[in-house]
mmCIF file as gemmi writes it, N, C-alpha and C atoms, coordinates in Angstrom:
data_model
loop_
_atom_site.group_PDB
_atom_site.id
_atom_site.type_symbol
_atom_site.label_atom_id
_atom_site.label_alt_id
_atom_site.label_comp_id
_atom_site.label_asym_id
_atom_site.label_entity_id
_atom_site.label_seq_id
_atom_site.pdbx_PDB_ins_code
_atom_site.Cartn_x
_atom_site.Cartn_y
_atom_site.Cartn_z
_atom_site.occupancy
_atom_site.B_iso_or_equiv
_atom_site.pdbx_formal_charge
_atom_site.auth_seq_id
_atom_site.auth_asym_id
_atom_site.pdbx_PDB_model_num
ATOM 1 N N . UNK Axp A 1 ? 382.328 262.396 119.053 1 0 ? 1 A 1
ATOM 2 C CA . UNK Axp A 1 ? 381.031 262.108 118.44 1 0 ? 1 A 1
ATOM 3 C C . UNK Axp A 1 ? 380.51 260.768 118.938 1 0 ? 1 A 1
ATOM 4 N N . UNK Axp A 2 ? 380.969 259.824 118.736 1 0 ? 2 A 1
ATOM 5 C CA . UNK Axp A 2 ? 380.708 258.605 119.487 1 0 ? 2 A 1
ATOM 6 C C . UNK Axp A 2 ? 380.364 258.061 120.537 1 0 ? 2 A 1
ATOM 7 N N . UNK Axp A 3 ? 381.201 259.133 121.787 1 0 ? 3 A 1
ATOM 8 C CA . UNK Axp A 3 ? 380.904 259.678 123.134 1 0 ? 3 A 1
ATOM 9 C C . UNK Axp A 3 ? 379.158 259.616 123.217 1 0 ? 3 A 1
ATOM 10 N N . UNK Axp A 4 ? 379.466 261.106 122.819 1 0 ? 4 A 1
ATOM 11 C CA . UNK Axp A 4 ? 378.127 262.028 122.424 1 0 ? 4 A 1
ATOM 12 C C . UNK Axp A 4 ? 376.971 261.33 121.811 1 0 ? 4 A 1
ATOM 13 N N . UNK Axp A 5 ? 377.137 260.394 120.453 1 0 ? 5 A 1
ATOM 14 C CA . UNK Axp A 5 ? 375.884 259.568 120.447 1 0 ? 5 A 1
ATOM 15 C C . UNK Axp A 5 ? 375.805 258.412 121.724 1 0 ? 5 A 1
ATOM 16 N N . UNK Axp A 6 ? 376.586 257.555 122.133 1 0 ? 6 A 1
ATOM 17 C CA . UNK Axp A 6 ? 376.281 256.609 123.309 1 0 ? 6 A 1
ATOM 18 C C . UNK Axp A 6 ? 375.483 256.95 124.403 1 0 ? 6 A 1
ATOM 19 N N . UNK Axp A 7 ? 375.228 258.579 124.441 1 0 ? 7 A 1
ATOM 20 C CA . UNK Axp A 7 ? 374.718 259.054 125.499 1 0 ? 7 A 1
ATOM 21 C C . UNK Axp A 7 ? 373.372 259.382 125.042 1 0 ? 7 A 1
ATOM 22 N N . UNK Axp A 8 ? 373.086 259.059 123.984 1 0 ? 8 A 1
ATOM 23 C CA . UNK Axp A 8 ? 371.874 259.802 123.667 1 0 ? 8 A 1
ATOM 24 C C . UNK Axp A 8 ? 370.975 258.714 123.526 1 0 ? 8 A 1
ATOM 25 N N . UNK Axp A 9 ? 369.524 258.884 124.036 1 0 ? 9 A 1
ATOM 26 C CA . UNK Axp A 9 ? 368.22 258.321 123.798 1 0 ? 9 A 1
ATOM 27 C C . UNK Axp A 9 ? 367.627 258.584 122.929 1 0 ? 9 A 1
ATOM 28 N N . UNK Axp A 10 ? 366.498 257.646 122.587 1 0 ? 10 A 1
ATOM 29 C CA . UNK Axp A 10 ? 365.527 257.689 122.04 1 0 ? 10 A 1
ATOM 30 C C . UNK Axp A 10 ? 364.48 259.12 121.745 1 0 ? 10 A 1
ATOM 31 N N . UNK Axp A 11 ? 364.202 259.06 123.298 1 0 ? 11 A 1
ATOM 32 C CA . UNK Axp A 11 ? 363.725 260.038 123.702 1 0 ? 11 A 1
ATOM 33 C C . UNK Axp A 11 ? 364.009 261.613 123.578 1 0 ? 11 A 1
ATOM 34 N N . UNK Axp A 12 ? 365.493 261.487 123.855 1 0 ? 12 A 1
ATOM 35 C CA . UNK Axp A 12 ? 366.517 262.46 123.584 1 0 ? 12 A 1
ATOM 36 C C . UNK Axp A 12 ? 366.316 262.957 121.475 1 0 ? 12 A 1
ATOM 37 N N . UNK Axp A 13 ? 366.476 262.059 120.954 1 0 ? 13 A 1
ATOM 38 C CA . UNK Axp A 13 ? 365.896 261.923 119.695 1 0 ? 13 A 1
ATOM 39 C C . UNK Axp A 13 ? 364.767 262.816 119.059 1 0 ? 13 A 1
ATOM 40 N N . UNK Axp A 14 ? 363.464 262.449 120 1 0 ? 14 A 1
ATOM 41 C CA . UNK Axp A 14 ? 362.162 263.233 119.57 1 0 ? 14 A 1
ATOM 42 C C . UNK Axp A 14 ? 361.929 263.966 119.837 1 0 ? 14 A 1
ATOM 43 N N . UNK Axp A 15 ? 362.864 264.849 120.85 1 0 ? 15 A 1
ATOM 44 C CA . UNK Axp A 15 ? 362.933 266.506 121.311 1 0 ? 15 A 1
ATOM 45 C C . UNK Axp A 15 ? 363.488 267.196 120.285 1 0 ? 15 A 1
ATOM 46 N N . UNK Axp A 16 ? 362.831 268.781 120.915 1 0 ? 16 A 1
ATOM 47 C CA . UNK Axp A 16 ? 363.567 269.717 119.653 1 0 ? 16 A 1
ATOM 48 C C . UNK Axp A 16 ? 364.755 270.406 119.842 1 0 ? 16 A 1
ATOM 49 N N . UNK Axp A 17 ? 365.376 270.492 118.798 1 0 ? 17 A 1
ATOM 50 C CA . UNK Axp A 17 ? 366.462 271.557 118.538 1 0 ? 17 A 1
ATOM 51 C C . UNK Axp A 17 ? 366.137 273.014 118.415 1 0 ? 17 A 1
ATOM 52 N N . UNK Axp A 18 ? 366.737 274.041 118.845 1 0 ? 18 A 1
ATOM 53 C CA . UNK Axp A 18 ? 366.21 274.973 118.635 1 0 ? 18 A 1
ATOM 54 C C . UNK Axp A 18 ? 367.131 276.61 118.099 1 0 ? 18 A 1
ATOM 55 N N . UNK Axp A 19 ? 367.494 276.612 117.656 1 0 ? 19 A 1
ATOM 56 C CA . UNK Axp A 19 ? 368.346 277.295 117.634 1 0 ? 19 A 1
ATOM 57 C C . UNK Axp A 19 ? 367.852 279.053 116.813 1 0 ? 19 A 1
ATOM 58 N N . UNK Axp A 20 ? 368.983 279.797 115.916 1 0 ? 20 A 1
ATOM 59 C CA . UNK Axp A 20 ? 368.814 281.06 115.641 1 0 ? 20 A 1
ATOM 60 C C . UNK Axp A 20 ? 370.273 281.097 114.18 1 0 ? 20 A 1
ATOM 61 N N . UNK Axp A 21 ? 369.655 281.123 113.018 1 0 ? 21 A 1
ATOM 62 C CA . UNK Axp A 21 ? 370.735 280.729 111.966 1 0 ? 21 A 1
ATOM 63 C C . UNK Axp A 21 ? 371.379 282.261 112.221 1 0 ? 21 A 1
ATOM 64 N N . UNK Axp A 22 ? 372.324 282.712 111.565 1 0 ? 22 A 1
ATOM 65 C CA . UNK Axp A 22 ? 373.596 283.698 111.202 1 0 ? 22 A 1
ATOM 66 C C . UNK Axp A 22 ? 372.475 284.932 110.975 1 0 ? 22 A 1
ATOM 67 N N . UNK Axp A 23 ? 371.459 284.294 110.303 1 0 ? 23 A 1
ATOM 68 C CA . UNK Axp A 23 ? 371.211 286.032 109.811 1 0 ? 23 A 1
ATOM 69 C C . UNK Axp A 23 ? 369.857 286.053 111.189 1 0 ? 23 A 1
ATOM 70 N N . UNK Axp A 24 ? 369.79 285.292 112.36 1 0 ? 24 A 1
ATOM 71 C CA . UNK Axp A 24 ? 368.578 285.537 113.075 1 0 ? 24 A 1
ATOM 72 C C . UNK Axp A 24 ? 367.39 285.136 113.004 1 0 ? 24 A 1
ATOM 73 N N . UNK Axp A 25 ? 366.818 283.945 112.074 1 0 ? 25 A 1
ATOM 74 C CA . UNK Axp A 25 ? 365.936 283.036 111.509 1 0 ? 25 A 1
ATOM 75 C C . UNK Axp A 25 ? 365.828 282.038 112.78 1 0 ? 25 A 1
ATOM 76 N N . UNK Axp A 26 ? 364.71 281.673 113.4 1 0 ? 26 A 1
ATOM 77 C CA . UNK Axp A 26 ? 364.338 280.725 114.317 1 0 ? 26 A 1
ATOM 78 C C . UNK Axp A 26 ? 364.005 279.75 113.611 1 0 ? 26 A 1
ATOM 79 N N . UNK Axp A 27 ? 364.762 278.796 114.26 1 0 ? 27 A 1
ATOM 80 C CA . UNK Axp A 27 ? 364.244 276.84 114.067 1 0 ? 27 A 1
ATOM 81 C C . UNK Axp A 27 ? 363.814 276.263 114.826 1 0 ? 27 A 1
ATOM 82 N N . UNK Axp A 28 ? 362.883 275.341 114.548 1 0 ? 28 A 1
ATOM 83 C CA . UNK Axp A 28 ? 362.51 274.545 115.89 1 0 ? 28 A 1
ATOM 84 C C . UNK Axp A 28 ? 362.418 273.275 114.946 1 0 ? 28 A 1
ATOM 85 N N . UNK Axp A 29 ? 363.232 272.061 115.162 1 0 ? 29 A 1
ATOM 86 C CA . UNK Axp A 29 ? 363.891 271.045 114.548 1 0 ? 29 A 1
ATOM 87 C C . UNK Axp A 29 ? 363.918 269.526 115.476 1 0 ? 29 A 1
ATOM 88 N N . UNK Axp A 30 ? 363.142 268.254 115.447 1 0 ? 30 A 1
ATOM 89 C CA . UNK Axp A 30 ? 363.62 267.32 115.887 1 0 ? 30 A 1
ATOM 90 C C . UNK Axp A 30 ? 365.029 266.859 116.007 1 0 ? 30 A 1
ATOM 91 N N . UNK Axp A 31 ? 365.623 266.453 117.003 1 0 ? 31 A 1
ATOM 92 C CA . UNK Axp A 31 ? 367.476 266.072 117.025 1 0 ? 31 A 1
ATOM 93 C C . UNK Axp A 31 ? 367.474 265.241 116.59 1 0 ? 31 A 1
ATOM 94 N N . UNK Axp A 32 ? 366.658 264.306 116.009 1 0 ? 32 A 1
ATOM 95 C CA . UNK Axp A 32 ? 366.812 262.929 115.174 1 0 ? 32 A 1
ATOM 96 C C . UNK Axp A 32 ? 367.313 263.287 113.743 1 0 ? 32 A 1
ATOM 97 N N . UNK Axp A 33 ? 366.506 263.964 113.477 1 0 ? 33 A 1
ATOM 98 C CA . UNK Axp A 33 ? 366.657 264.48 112.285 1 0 ? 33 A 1
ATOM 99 C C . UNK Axp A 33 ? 367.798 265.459 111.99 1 0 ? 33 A 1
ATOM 100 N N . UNK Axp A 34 ? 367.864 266.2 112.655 1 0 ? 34 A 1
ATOM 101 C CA . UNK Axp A 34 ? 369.014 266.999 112.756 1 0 ? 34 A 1
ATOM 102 C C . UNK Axp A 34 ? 370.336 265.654 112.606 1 0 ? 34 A 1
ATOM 103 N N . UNK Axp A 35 ? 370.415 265.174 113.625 1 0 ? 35 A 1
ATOM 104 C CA . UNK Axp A 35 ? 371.819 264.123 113.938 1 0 ? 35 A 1
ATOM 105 C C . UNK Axp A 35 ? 371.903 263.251 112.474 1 0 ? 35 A 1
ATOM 106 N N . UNK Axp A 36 ? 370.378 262.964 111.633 1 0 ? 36 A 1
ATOM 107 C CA . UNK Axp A 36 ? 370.533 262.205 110.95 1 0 ? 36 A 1
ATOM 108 C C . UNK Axp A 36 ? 371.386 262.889 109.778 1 0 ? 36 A 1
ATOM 109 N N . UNK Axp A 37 ? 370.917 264.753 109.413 1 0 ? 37 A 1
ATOM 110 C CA . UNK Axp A 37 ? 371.817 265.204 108.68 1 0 ? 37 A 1
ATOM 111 C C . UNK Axp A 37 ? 372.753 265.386 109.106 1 0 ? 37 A 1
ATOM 112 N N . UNK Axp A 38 ? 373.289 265.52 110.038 1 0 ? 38 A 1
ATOM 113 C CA . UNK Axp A 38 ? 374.893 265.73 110.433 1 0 ? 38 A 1
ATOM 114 C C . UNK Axp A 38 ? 375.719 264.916 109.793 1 0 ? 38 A 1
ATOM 115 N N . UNK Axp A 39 ? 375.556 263.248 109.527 1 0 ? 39 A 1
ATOM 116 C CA . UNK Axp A 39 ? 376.015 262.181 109.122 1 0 ? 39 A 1
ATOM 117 C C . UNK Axp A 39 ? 375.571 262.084 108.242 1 0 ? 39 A 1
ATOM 118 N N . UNK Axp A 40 ? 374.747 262.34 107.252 1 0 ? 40 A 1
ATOM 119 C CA . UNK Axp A 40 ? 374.494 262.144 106.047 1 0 ? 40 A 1
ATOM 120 C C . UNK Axp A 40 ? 375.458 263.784 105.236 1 0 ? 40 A 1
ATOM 121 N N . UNK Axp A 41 ? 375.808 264.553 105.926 1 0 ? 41 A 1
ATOM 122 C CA . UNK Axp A 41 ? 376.514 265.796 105.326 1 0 ? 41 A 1
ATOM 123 C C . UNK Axp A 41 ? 377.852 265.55 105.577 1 0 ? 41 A 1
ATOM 124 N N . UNK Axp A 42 ? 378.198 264.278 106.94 1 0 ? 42 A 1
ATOM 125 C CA . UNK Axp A 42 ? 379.7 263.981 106.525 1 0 ? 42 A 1
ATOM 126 C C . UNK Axp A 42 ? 380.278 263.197 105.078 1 0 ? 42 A 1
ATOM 127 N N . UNK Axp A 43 ? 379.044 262.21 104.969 1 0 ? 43 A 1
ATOM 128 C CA . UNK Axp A 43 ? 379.025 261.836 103.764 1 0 ? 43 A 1
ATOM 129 C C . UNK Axp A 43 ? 379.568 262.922 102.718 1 0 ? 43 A 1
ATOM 130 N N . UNK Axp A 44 ? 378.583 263.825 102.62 1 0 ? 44 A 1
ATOM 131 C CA . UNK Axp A 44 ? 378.819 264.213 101.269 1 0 ? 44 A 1
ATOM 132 C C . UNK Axp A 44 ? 380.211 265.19 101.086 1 0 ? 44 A 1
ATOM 133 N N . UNK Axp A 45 ? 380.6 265.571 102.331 1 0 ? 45 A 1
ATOM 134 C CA . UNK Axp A 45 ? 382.344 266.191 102.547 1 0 ? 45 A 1
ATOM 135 C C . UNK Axp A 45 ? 383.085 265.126 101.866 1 0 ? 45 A 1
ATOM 136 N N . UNK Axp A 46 ? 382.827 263.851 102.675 1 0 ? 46 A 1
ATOM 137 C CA . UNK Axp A 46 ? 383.936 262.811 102.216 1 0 ? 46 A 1
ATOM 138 C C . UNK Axp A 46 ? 383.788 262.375 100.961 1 0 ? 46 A 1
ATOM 139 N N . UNK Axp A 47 ? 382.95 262.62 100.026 1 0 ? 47 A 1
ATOM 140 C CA . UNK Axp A 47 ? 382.749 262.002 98.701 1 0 ? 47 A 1
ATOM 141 C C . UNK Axp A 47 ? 383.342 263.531 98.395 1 0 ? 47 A 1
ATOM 142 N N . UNK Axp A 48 ? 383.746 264.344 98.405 1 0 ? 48 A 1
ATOM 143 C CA . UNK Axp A 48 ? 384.067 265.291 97.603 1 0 ? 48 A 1
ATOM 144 C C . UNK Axp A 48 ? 385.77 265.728 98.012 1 0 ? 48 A 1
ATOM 145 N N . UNK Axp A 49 ? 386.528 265.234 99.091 1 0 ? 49 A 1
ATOM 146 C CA . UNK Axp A 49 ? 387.361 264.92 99.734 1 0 ? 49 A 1
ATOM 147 C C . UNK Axp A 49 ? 387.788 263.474 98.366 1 0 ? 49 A 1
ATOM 148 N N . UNK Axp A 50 ? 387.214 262.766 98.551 1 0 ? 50 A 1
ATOM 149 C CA . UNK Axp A 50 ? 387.621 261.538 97.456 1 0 ? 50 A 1
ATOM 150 C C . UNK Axp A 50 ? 387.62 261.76 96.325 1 0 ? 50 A 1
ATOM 151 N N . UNK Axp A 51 ? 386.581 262.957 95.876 1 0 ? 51 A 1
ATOM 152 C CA . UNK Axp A 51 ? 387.105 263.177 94.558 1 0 ? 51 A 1
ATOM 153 C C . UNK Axp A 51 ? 388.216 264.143 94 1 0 ? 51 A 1
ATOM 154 N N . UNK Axp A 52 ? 388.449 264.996 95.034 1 0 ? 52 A 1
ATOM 155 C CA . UNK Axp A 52 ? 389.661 265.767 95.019 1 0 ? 52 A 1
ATOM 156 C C . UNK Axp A 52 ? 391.371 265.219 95.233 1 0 ? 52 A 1
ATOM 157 N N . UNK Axp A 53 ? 391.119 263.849 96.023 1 0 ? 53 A 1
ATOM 158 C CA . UNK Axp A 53 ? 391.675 262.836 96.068 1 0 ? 53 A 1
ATOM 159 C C . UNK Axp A 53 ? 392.322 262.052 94.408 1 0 ? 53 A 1
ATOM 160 N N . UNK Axp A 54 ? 391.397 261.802 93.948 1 0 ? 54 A 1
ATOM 161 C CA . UNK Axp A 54 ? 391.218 260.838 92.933 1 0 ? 54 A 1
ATOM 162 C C . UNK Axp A 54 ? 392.381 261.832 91.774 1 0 ? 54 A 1
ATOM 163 N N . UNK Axp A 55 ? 391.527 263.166 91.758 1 0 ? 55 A 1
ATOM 164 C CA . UNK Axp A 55 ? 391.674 263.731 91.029 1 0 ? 55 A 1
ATOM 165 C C . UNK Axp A 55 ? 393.388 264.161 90.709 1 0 ? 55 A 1
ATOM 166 N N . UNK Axp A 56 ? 394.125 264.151 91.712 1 0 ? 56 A 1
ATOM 167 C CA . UNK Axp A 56 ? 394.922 264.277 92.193 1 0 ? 56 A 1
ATOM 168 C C . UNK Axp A 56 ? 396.127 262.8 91.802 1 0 ? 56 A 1
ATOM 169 N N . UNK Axp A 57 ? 395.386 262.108 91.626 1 0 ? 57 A 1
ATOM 170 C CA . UNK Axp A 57 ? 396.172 260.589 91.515 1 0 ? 57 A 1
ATOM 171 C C . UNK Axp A 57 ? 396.193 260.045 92.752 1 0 ? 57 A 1
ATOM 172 N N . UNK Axp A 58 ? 395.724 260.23 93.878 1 0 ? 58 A 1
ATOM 173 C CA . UNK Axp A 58 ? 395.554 259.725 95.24 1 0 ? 58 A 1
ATOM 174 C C . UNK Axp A 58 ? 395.06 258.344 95.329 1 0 ? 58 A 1
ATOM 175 N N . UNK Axp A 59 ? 395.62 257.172 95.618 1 0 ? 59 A 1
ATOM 176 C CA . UNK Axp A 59 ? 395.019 255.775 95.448 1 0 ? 59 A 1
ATOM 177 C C . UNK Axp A 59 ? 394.355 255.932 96.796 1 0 ? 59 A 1
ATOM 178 N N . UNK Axp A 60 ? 393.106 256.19 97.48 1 0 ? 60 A 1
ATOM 179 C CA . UNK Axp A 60 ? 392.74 256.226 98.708 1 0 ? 60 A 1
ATOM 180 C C . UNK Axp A 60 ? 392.66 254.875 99.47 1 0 ? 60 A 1
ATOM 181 N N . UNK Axp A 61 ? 392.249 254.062 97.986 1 0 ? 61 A 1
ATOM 182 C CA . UNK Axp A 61 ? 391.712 252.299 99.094 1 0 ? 61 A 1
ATOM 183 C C . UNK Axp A 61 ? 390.382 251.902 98.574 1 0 ? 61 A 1
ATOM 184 N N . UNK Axp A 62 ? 390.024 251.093 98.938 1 0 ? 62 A 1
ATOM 185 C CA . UNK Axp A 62 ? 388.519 250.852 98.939 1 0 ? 62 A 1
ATOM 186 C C . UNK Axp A 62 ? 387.544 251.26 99.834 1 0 ? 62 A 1
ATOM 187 N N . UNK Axp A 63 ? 386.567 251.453 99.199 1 0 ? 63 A 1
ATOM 188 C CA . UNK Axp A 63 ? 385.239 252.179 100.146 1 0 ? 63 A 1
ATOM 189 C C . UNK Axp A 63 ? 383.992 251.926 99.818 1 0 ? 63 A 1
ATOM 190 N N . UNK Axp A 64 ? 383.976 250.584 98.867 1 0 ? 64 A 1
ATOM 191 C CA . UNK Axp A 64 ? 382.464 249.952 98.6 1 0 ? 64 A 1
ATOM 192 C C . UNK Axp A 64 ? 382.176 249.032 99.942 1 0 ? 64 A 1
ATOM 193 N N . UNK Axp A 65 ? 381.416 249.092 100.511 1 0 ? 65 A 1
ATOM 194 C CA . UNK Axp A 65 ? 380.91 248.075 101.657 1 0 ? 65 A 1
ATOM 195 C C . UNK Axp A 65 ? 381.231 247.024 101.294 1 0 ? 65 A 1
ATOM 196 N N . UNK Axp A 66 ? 381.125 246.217 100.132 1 0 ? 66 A 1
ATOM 197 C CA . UNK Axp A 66 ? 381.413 244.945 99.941 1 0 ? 66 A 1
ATOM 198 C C . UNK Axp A 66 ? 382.534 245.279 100.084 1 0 ? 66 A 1
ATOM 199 N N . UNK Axp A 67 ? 383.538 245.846 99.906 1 0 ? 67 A 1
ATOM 200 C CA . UNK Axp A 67 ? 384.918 245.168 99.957 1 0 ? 67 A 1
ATOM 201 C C . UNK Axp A 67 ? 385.553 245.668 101.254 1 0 ? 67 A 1
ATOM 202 N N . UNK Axp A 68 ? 384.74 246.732 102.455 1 0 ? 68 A 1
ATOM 203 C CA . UNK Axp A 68 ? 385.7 246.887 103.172 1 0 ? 68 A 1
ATOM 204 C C . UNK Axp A 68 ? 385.036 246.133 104.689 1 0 ? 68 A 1
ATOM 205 N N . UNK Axp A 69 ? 383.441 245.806 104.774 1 0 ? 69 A 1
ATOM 206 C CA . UNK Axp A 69 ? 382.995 245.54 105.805 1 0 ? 69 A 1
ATOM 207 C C . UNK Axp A 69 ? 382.761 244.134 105.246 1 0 ? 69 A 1
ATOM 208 N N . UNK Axp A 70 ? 383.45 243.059 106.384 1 0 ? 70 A 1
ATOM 209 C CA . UNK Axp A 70 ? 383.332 241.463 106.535 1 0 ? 70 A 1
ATOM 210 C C . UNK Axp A 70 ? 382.077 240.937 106.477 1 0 ? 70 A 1
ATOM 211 N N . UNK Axp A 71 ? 382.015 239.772 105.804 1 0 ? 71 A 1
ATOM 212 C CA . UNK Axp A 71 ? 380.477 238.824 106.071 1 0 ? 71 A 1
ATOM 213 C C . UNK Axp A 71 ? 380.427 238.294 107.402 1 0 ? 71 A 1
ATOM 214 N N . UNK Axp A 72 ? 379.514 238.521 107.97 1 0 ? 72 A 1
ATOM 215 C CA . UNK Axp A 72 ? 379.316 237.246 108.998 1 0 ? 72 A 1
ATOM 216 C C . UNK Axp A 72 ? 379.004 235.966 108.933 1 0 ? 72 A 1
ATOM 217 N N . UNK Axp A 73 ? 379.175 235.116 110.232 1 0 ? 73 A 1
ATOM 218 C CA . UNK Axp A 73 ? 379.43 234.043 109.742 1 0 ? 73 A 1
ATOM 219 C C . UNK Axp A 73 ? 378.125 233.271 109.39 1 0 ? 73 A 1
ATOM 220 N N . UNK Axp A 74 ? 377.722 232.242 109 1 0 ? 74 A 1
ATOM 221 C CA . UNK Axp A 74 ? 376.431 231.803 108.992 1 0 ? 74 A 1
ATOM 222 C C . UNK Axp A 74 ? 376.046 231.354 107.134 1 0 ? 74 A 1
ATOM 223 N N . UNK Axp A 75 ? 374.922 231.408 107.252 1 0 ? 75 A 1
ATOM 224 C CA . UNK Axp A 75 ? 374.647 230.198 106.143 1 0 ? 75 A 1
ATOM 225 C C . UNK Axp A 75 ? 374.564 231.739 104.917 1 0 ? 75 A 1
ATOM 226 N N . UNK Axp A 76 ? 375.722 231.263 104.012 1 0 ? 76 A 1
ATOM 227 C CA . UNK Axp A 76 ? 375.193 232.62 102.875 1 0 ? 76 A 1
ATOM 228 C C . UNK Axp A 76 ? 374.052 232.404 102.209 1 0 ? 76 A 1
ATOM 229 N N . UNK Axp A 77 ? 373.177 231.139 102.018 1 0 ? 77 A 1
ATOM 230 C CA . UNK Axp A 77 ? 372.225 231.212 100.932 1 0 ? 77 A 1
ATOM 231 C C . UNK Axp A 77 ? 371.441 232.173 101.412 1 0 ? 77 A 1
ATOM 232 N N . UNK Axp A 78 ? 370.192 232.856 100.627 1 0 ? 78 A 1
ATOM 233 C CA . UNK Axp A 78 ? 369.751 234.029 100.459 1 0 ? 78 A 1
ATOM 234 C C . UNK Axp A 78 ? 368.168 233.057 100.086 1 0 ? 78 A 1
């Protein structure tokens, strides 16, 4: 996946997707948008992955941004 986005443009972005769903339904879809749900639907796997987790007694870790991605350096006032 990472690959695969590094390679992709802007441009690449505002073209369409086009495809034919299961039952034969035509789409014609921006890839921006498309790519943007792809990653917004991993999201919602992994929140349901964590709660099956939880549920379970699974200590997974932390996963609030504040506690797992660092400040940079620089002046904190706001």
């Amino acid at each position: 996946i990472q690959d695969w986005c590094a390679e992709l443009s802007e441009s690449d972005l505002r073209e369409p997707l086009e495809y034919r769903s299961v039952k034969g339904l035509f789409f014609r879809k921006p890839l921006g948008s498309v790519v943007l749900h792809f990653f917004l639907h991993q999201v919602h796997h992994r929140g349901q992955a964590t709660t099956l987790l939880s549920q379970e007694g699974v200590d997974f870790g932390a996963t609030d941004l504040v506690e797992i991605i660092p400040n940079m350096p620089g002046d904190s006032a706001l």
